[in-house]
C-alpha positions as CSV (number, residue, x, y, z in Angstrom):
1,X,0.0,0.0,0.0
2,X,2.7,2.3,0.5
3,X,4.0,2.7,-3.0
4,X,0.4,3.4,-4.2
5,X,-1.6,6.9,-4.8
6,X,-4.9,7.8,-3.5
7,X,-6.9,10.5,-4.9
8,X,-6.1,14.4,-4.7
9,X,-7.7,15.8,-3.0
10,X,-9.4,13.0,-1.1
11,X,-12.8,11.9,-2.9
12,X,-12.0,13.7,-6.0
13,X,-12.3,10.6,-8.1
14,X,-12.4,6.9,-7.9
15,X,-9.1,6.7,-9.4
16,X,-8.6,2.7,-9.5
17,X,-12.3,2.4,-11.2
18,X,-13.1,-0.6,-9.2
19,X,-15.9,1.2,-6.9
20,X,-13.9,-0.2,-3.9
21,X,-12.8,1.6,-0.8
22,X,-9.6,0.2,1.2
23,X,-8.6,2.1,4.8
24,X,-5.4,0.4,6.5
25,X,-3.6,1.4,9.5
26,X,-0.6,0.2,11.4
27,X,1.7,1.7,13.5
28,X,4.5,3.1,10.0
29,X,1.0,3.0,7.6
30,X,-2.3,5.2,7.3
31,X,-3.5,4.8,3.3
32,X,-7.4,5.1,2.3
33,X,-8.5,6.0,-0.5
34,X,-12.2,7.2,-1.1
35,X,-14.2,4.7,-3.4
36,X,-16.7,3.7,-3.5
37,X,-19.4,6.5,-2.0
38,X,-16.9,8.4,-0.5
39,X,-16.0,10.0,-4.0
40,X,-18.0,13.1,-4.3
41,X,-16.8,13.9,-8.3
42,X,-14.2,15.7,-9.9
43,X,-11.1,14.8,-11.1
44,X,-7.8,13.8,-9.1
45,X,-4.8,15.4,-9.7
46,X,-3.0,12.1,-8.7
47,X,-3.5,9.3,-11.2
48,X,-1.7,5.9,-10.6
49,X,0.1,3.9,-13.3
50,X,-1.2,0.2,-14.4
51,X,1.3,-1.1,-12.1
52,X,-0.5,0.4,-9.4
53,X,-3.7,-0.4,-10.9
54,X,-2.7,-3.3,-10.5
55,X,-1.6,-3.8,-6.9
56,X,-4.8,-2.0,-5.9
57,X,-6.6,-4.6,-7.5
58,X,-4.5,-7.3,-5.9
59,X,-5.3,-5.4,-2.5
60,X,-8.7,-5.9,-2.9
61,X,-8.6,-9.5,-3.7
62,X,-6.9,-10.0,-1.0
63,X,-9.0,-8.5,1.4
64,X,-11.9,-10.1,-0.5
65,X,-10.2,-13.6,0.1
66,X,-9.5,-12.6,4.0
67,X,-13.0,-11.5,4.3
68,X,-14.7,-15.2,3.1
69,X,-12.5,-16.9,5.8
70,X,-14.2,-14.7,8.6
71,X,-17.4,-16.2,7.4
């Protein structure tokens, strides 16, 4: 999560396009980024790459997959 954008300013944009919202915090991380209802419109002045894109999306499979097991 570190080495990925989230949206300037915060709920510009739902920048990854996957209507997902992911908040994590640990002691040396605080990253959320503002999809899906917590985009209000407008445009983000931050855009990630595909490569980020992409680890977003493996981010939210992830959490997806830890999610199931708590069921």
């Amino acid at each position: 999560m570190k080495e990925i954008p989230t949206e300037s300013p915060p709920g510009s944009e739902d920048i990854y396009g996957l209507d997902t919202a992911i908040m994590w915090m640990s002691d040396d991380l605080e990253w959320m980024n503002g999809g899906p209802q917590g985009c209000g419109g407008g445009v983000s002045y931050v855009q990630p790459t595909e490569e980020q894109k992409a680890k977003f999306k493996r981010a939210v499979e992830i959490v997806t997959e830890l999610t199931k097991l708590e069921n």
